[in-house]
KOLKEKOL-51797 format. One record per atom (N, C-alpha, C, O): x, y, z. Coordinates in steps of 0.1 Angstrom, whole numbers, plus 5000, padded with zeros to 4 digits. Example, Ala and Ser with C-alpha at 12.3 -4.5 7.8 and 13.67 -1.06 7.14 Angstrom:
2
513249435078 512349555078 513249675078 514249675085 512849785071 513749895071 512950005079 513450115080 
end
This chain:
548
436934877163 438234817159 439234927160 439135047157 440334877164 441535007169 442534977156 442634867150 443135047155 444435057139 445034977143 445534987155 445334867135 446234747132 447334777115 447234807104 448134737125 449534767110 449734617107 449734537117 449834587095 450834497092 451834537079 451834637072 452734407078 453934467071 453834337062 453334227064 454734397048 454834357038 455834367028 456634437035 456534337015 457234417012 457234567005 456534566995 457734637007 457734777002 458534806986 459634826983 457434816979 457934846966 457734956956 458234966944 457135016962 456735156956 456435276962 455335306963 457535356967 457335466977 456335576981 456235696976 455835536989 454935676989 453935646996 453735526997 452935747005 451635697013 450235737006 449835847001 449835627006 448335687001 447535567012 447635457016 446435717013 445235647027 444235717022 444035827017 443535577025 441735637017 440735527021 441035447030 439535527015 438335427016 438435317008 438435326996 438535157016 438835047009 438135026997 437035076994 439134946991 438434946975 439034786973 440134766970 438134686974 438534556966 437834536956 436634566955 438234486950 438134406936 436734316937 436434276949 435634276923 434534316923 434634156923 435734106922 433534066925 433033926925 433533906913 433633996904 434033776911 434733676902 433033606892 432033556898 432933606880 432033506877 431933356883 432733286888 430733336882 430533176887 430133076879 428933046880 430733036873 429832916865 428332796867 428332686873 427732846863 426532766865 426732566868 427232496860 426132516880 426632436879 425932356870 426632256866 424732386864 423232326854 423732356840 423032286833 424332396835 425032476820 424732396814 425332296818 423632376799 423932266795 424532326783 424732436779 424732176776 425832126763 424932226753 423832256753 425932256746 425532316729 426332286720 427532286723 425932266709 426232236698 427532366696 428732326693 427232486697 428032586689 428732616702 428832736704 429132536712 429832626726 431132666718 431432786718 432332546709 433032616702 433332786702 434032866708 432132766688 431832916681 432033036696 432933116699 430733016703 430033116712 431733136723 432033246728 432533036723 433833106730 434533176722 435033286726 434833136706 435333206699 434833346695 435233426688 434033356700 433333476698 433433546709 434033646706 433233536722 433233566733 435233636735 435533756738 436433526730 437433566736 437833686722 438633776724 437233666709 437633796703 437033906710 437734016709 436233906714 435534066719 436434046733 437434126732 436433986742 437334026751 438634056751 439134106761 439634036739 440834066733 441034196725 441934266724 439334216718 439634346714 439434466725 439834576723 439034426739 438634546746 440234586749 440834686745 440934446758 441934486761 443534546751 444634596754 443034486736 443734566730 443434726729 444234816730 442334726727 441734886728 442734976739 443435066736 442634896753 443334936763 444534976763 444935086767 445434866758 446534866753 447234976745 448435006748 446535036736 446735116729 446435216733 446535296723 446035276742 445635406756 447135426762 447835526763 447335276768 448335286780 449835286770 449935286758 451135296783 452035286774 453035186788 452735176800 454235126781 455135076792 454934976797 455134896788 454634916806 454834796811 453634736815 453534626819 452234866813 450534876815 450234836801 449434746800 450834876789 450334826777 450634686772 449934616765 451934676776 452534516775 451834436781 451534346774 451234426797 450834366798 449434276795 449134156797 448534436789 447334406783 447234376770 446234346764 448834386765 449234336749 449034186749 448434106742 449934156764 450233996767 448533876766 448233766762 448033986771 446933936780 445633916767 444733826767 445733976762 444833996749 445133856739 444333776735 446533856738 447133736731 446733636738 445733576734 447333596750 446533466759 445033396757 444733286756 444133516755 443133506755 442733426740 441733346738 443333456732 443033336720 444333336715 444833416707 444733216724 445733156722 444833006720 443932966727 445832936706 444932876704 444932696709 444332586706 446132736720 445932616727 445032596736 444632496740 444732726740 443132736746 441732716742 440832676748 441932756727 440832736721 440732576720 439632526723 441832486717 441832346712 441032276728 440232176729 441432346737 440732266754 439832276750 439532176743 438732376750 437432436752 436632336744 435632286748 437232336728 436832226722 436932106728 435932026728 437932086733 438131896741 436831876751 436431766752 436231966758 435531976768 434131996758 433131936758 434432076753 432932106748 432231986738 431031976736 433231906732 432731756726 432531626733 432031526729 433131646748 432331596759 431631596769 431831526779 430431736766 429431736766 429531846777 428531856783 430431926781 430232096790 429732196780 430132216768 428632256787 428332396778 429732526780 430732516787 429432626772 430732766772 431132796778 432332826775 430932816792 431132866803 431832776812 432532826821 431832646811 431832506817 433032476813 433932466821 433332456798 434432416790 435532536792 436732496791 435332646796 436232746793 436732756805 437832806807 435932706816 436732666828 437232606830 438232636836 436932456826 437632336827 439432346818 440532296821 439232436807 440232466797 441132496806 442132416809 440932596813 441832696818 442532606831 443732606834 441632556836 441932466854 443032376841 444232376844 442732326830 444132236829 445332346822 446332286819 445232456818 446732526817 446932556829 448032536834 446432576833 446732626850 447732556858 448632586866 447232436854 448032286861 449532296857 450532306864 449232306837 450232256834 451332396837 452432356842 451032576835 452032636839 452432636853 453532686856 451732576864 452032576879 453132496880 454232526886 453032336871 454332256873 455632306864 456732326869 455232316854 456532436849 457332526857 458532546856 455932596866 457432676873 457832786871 457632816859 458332886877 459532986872 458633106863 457433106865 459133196854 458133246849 456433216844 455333276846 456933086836 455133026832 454833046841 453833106838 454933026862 453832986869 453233136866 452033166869 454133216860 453833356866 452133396858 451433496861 452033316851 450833306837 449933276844 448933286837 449833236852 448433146859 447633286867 446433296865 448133356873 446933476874 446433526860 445233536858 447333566848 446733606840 445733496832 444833526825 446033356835 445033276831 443333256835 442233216830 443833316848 442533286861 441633406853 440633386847 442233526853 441533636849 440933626835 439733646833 441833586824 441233516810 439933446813 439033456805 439733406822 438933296822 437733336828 436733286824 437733436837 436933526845 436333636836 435233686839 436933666824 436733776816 435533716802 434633766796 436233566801 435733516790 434333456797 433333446789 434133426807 432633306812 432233466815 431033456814 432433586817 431133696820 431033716809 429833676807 431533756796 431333776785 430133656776 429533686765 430033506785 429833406778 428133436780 427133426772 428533476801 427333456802 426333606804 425433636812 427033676794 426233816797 426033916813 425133976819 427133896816 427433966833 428634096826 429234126815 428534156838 429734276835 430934236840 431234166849 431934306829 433234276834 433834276844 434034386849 434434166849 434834126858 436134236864 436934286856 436434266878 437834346878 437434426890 436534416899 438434516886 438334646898 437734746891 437934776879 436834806901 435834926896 436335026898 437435036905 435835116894 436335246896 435735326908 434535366908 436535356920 435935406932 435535576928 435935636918 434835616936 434335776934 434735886942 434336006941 436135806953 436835926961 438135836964 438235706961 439035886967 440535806967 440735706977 440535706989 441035656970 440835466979 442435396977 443435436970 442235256987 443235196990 442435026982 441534956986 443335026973 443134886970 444234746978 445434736979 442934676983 443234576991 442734436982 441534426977 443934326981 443634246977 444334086978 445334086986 443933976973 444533906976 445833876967 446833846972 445733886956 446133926941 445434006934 444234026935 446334066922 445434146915 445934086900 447034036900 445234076887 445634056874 446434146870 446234266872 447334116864 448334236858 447334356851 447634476853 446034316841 445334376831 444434476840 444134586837 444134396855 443134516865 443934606870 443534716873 445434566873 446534656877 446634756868 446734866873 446834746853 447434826845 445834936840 445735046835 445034866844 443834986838 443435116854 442635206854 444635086865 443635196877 444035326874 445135336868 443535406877 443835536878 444535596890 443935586901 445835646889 446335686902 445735806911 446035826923 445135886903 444035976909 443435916923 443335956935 442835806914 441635756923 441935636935 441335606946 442935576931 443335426934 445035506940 446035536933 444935526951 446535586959 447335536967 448335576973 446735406967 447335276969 447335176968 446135146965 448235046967 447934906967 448534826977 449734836981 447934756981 448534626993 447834496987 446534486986 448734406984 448634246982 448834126993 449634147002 448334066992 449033917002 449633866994 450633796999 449433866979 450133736972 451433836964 451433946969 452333806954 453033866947 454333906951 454333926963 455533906944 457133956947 457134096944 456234156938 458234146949 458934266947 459034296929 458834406924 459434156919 459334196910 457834186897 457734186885 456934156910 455434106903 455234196892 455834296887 454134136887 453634246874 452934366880 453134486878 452034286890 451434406897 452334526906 451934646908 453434476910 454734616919 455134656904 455234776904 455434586892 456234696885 455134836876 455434956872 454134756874 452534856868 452234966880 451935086876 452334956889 452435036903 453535116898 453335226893 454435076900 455835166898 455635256886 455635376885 455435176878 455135276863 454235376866 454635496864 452935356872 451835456874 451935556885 451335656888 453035486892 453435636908 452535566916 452635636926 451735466918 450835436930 451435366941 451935256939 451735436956 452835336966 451935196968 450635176968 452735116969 452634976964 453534866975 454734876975 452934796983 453334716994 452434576989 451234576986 453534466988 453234316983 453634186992 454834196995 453134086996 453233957003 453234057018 454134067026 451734117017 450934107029 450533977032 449533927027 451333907042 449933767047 449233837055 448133867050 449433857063 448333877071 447333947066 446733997075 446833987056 446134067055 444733987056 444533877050 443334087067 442633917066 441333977050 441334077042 440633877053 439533867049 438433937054 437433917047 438233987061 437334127067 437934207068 438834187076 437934337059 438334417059 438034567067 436834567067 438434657071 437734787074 436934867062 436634837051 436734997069 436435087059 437435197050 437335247039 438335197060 439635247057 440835207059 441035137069 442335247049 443335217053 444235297044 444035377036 445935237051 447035337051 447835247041 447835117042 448435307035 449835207028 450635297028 450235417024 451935257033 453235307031 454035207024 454435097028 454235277010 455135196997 456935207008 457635107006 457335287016 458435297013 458735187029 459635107028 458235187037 458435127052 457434957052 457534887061 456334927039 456034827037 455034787050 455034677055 454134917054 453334937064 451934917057 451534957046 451434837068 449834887060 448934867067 448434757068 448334977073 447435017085 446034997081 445635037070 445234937090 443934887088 443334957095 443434937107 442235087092 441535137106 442535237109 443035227120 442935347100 444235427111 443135557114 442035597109 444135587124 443935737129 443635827117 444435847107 442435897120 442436017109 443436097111 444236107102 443736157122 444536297122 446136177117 446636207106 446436097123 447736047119 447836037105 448536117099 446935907097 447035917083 446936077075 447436087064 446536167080 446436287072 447936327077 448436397069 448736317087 450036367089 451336347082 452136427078 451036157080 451936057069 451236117054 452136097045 450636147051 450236167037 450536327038 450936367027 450536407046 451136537042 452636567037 453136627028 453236477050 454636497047 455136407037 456236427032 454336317033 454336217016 454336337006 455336377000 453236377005 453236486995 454236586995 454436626984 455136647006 455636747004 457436636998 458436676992 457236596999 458836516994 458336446982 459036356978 457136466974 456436396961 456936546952 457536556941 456436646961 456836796956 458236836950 458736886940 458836786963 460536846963 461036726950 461736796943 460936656947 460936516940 460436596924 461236606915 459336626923 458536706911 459536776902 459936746891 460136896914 460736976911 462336966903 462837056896 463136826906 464136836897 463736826888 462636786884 464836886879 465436846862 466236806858 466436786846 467136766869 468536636863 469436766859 468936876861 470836736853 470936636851 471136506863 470536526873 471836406862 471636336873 473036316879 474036256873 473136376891 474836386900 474436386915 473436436919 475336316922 475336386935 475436496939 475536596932 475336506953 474736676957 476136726952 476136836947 477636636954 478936716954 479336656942 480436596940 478236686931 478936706921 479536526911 479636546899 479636396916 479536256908 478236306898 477036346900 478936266885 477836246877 477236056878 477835956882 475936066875 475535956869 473835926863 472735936868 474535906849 473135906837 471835846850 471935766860 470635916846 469435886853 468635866837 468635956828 468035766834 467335726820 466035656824 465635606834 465635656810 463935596812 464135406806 464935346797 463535376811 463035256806 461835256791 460735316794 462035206778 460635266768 460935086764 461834996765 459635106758 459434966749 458234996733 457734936724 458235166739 457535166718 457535316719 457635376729 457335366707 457235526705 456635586715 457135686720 455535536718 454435636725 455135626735 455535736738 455535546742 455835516758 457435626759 457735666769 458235646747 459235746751 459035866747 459735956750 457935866738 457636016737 457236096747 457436216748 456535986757 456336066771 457436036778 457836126785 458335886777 459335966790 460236086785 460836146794 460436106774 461636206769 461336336775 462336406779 459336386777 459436496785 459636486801 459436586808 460036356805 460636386818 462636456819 463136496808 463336446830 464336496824 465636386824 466636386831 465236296815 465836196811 467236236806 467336366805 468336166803 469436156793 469436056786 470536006783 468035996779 468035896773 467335796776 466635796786 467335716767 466635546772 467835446777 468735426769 467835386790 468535286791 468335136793 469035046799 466835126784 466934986782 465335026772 464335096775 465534946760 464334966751 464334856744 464934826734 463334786753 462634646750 462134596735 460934566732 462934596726 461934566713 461234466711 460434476702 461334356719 460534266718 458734316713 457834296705 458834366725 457434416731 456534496721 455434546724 457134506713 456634596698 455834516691 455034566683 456134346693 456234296684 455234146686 454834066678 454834176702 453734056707 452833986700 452433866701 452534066694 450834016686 451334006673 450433956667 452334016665 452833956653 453033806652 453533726660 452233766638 452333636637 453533576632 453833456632 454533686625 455433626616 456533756618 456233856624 457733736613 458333826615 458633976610 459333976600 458434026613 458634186606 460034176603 461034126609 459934246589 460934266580 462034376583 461734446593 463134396577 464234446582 463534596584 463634666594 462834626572 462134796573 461334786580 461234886587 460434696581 459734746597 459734746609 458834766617 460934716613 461834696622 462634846622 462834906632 463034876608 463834996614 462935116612 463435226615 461335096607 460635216613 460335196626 460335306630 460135126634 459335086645 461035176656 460935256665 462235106651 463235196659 463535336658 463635406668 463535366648 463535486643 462735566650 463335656656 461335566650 460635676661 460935636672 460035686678 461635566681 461435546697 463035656693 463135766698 464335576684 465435706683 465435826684 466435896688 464135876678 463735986675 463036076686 463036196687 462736006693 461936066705 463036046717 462636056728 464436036714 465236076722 466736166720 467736186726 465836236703 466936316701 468136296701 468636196696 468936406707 470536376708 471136266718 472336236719 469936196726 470636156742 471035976736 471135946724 471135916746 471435796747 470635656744 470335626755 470235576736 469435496735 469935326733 470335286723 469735226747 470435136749 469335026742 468235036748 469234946735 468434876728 469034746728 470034696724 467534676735 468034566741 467734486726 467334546716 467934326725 467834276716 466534186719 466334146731 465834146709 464534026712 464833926726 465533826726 464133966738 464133866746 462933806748 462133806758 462833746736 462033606736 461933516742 462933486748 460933436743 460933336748 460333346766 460533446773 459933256770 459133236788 457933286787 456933236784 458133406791 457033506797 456433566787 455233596788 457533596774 457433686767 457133606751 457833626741 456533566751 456633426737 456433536724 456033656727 456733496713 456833586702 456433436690 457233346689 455233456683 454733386680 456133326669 456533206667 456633436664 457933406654 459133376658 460133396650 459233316670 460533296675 459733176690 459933176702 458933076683 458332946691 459532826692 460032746684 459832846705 460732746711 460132596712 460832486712 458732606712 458032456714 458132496727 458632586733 457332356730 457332346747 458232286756 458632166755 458832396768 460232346773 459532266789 458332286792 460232196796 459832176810 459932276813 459032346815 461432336817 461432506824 461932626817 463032666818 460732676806 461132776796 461832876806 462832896799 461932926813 462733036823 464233006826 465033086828 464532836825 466132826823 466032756807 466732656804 464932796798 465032756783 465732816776 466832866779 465232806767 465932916749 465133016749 464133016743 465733106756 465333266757 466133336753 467133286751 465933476752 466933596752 467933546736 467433486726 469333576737 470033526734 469733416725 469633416712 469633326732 470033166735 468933156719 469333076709 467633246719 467233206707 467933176695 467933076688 468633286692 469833276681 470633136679 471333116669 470433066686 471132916685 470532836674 471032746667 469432886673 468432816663 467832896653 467432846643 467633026657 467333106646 468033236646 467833336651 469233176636 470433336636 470233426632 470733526637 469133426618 468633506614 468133616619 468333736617 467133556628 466433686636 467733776641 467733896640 468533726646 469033836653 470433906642 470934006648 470933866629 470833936621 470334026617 470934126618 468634026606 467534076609 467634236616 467734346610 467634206630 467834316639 468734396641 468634516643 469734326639 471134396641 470834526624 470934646622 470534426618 470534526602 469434646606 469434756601 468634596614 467634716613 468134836625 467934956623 468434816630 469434876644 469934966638 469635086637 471334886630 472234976625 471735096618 472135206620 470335066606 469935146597 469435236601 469635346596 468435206612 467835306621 468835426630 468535536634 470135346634 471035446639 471535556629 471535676631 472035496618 472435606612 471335726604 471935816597 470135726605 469135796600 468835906614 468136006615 469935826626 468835966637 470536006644 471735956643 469836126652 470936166664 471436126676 472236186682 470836006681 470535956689 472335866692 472935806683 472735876704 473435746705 473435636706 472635596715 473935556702 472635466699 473935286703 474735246695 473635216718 474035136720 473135006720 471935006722 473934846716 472934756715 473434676726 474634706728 472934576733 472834526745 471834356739 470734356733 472434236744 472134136744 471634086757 472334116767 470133976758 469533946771 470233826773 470833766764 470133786787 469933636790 472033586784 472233466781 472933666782 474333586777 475033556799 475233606810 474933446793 475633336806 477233316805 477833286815 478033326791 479433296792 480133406785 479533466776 481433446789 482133526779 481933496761 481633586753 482233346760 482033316743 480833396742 481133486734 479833406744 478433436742 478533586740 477933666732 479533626749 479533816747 480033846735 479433916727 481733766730 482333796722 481533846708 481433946702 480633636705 480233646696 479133776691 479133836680 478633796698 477333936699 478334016695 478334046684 479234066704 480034176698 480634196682 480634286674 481034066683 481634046666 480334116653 480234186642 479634056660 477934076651 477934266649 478134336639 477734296663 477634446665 478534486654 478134516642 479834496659 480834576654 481034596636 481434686629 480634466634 480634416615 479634496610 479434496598 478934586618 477534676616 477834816621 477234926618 478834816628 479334976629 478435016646 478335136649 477634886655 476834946667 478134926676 479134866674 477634986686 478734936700 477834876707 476534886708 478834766713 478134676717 477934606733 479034586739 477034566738 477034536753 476034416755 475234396746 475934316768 475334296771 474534286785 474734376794 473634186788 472934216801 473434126812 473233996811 473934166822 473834036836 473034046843 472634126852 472233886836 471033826845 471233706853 470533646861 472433696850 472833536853 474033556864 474633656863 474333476875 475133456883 476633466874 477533546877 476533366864 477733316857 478233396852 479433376850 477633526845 478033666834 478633746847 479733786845 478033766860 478233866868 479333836876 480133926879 479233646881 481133626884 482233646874 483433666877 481433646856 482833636852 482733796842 482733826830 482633836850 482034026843 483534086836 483634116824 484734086845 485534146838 486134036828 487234076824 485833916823 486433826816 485033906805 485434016801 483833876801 482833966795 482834056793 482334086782 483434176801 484134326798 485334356792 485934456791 485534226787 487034216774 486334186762 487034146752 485234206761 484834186742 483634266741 483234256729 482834356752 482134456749 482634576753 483734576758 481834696750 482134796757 480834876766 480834996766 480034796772 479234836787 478434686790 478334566787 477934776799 477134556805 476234676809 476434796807 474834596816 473534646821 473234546830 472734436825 473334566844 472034466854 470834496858 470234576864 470434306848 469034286848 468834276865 469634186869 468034316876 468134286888 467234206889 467534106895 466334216884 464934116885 465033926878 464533816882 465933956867 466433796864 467733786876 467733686884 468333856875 469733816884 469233756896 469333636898 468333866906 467633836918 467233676912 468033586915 466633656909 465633516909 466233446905 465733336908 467433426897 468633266892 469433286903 470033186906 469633416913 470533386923 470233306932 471033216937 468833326935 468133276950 467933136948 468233046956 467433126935 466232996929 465133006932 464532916938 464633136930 463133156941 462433286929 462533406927 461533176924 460033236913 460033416921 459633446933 460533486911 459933626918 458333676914 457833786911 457733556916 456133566914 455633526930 454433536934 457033466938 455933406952 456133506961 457133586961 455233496968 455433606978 455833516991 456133577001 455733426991 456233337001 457833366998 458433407008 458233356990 459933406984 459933516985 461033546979 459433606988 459233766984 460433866991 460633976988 460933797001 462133847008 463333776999 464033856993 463533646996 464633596986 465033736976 465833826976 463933696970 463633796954 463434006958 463034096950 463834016973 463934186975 465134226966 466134156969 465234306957 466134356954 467434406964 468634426960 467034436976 467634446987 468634376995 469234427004 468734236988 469334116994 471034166990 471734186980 471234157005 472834177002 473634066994 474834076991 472833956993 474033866980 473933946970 474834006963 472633956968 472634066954 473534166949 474234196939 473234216961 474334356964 475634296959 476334336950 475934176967 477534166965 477734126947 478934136942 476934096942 477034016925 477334166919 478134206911 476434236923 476534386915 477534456920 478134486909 477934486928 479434516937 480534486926 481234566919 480534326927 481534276919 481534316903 482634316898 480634336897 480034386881 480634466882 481734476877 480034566891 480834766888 481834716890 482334676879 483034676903 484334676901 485234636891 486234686888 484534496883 484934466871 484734586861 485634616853 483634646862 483734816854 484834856853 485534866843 485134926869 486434986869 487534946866 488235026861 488034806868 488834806864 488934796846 490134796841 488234776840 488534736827 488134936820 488334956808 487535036831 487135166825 486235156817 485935256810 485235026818 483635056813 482135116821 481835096832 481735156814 480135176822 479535036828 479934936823 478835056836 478134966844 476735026847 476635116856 475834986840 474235016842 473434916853 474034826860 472334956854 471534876861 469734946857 469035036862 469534826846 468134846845 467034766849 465934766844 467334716859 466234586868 465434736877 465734856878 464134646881 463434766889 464334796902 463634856911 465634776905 466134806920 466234956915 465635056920 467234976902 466735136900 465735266901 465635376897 465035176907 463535286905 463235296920 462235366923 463935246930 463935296941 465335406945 466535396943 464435496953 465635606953 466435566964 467635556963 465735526975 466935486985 468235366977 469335376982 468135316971 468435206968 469535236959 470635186959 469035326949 469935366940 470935426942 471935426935 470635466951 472135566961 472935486967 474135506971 471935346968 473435226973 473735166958 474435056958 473435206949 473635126939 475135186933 476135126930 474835346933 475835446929 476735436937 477835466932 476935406952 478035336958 478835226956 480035216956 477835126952 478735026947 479935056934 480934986933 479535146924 480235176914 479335216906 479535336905 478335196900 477235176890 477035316884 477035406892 476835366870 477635466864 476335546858 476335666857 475235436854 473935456850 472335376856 471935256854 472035426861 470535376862 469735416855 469935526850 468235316848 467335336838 466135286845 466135166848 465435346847 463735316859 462535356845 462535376833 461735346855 460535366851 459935486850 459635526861 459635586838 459935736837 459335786851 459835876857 458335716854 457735796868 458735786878 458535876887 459735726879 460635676891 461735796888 462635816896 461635866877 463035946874 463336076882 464536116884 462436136885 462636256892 462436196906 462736296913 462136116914 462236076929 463736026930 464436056939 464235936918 465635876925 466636016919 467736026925 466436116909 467236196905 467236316918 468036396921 465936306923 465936436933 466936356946 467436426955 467136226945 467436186958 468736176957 469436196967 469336136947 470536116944 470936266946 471836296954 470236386939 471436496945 471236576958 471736686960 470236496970 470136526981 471236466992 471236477004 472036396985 473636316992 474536306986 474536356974 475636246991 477036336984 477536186979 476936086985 478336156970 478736046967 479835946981 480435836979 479936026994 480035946998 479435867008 479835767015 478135957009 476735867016 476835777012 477235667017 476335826995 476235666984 477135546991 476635446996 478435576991 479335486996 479235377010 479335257011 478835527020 478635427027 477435347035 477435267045 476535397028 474935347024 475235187015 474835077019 475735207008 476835047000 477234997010 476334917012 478334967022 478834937031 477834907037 477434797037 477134997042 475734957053 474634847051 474234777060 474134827035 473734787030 474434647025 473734547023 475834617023 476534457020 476734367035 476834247038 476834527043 476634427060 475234367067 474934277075 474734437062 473034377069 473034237066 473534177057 472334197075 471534067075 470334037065 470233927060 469734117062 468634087054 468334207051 468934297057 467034247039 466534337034 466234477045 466634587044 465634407052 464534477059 465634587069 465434707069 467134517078 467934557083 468934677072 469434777076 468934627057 469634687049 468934827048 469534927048 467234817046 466734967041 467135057057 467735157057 466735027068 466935057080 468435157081 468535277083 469535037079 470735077081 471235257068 471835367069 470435157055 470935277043 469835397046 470435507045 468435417050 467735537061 468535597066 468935697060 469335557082 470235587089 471235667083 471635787086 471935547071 473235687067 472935817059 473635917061 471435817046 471435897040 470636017044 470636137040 469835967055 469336067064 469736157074 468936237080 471336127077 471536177086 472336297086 472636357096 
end
């Protein structure tokens, strides 16, 4: 067999080439399984031990690898699952049988939902794969751990088998299925592994070896030894030069612009703070708070802020507010069941019905700010209209925070400088923005060009944000994953954009890269990038200017 490339999208820069590594046989359920009296019990039993491994896990990892094994742990005895298993198991399937059958009907029901829910249905498949080996005494199901550095090839991967690889060992990923903003590209991103997603072609016989290039969205089947060792040298030596900054974060001629970590709990900013951050520019509290049955109190709320403040010292800390709801359910903030929780009562929008909570927060915010050095800004998810900003602000300000929120929505980002009259910064979400712009699930890979961060409509919504910046003299952030690509970010800082906040691993590649061009590359890397045709023309064209 002679080297075959195929292409995909590119979401995590970098080459790693090694010996194929897929993912291990799925359980099978017996088709003979008979009925038991206690199948109930024996799943309840079965999905606690499987929830405790992956909390175990959970509490290892940090960032967007722990959230999702936080997520994933919860699913697993969730107890509308449990209620199936029972439905099935009183008409007469044994554990293994019932736990399948459970799952084939959430599966149905998040597929027609749509939109984020669909996004639940791998982590359901894998629930379900985790719970029948557990049922039926087999080994855990997933990706193994290879014994020399490998290329994982797959069709999909579970968020929970993503967030446990080792980047040592695992130096690459290529998918068929998944978007630019999958769980699996942003756990990649977090961990530094180059990462290429909505491979079709990729077949079903595989080689013994292969190539991923995160940054050109290549992925070689069978390559040349002496070649792959050429592409992976010169990967490494710009992984090096990359290593070596320390920020702070400016163009080579001197534009400043904040370079920040993304955190969502103590541990996770205690490590990005020793990168060379100027802060956190987006700190998820939700995510602190997954596995709570009820709501934490004003003080435990402002211990829980208080060390993530603290582990950023004097710098900057943008704190987003509870974005509840879809993807991210918070057992204390249950919307009930929506047709399309993704244009439901999320973010925000919770507060319509429970004001409290986001009082609550605000009190604990405030308290926690004045106890540290930290500067300390708050930011609202999911606000769609100016009224929606004011009110948030009014909240802020009666508490002494300054106040901002996020453009996820088409409607905040057309009407940004009318919004930039009652806060003082905004932040783009790129990953909700991207996907209410297109109307296109950034879970499909069939959409997976819609949903590129790359898409010059995008560009043009964020374009228009920063200039509404300028003119009103506010900051303009951008904490969606487009930040965490370096090419990208340098068209981002063309457009206007004043702060970027990535994924701590992403901080020294876009900060080395940003001061390898002058702000008016940036510029016209922006221009090059709002004229393309599509993604693929835009990275091509912004190469050309910053390269040259």
């Amino acid at each position: 067999m002679t080297a075959v490339t195929l292409t995909g999208t590119p979401v995590v820069a970098g080459v790693g080439h090694g010996a194929v590594l897929v993912p291990g046989d799925r359980p099978r359920v017996p088709s003979d399984e008979p009925a038991r009296d206690d199948t109930a019990e024996l799943f309840a039993a079965a999905a606690a031990t499987v929830a405790g491994r992956l909390q175990e896990r959970a509490a290892l990892a940090s960032g967007s690898a722990s959230e999702v094994l936080s997520a994933t742990a919860a699913l697993v005895q969730d107890r509308g699952l449990a209620a199936l298993v029972t439905k099935h198991a009183k008409a007469g399937s044994g554990p293994a049988t019932a736990t399948s059958l459970a799952v084939d009907e959430l599966v149905a029901m998040f597929t027609a939902a749509g939109g984020l829910m669909a996004e639940r249905v791998t982590d359901l498949r894998d629930v379900r794969d985790r719970v029948v080996a557990e049922l039926l005494g087999q080994p855990e199901p997933g990706v193994g751990v290879p014994s020399e550095p490998s290329v994982l090839l797959a069709d999909d991967l579970a968020p929970a088998d993503t967030a446990g690889l080792d980047p040592a060992l695992v130096v690459g990923i290529a998918v068929r299925l998944g978007g630019p903003t999958s769980h699996t590209a942003i756990i990649a991103r977090q961990l530094g592994i180059p990462c290429v997603v909505g491979v079709s072609d990729l077949p079903g016989e595989l080689p013994d070896t292969a190539l991923v290039d995160g940054g050109t969205g290549e992925v070689v089947l069978l390559p040349d030894p002496a070649a792959a060792a050429s592409r992976a040298e010169a990967d490494a030596e710009r992984r090096a030069a990359s290593a070596a900054w320390e920020g702070p974060g400016r163009t080579a001629d001197g534009h400043a612009v904040q370079v920040l970590a993304n955190v969502q709990d103590a541990k996770g900013a205690e490590r990005a703070a020793q990168e060379p951050v100027e802060g956190f520019g987006l700190y998820r509290t939700e995510l602190s708070f997954l596995d709570r049955p009820s709501e934490p109190t004003v003080q435990e709320q402002t211990d829980v802020y208080g060390a993530v403040l603290a582990a950023a010292g004097s710098g900057k800390v943008v704190v987003r507010t509870l974005d509840a709801g879809s993807d991210k359910p918070l057992a204390f903030a249950d919307m009930g069941t929506e047709a399309n929780p993704a244009l439901g009562v999320r973010g925000l929008r919770v507060g319509r019905r429970l004001p409290e909570l986001l009082a609550h927060q605000l009190d604990a915010v405030a308290a926690a700010s004045q106890a540290s050095e930290a500067t300390v800004w708050v930011m609202a998810p999911m606000v769609s209209v100016p009224s929606e900003a004011a009110a948030f602000a009014a909240e802020c300000r009666t508490r002494g925070l300054t106040p901002g929120v996020m453009i996820e929505t088409p409607s905040a980002a057309l009407l940004a400088e009318r919004v930039l009259e009652h806060v003082d910064f905004v932040s783009i979400g790129t990953n909700d923005l991207s996907q209410y712009t297109f109307a296109a699930d950034r879970m499909s890979a069939e959409l997976g060009d819609l949903t590129d961060p790359w898409q010059p409509g995008l560009l043009v919504l964020v374009e228009a944000v920063a200039r509404a910046g300028e003119r009103t003299g506010k900051p303009v952030g951008v904490c969606g994953e487009a930040a965490a690509d370096p090419a990208l970010a340098c068209v981002l800082v063309g457009l206007g954009v004043t702060s970027l906040s990535c994924a701590a691993s992403a901080v020294r590649p876009v900060g080395a890269r940003l001061a390898s061009v002058t702000l008016e590359q940036c510029q016209q890397a922006a221009r090059a990038a709002l004229a393309a045709a599509d993604p693929a023309s835009a990275r091509e064209a912004v190469a050309a200017v910053l390269d040259a």
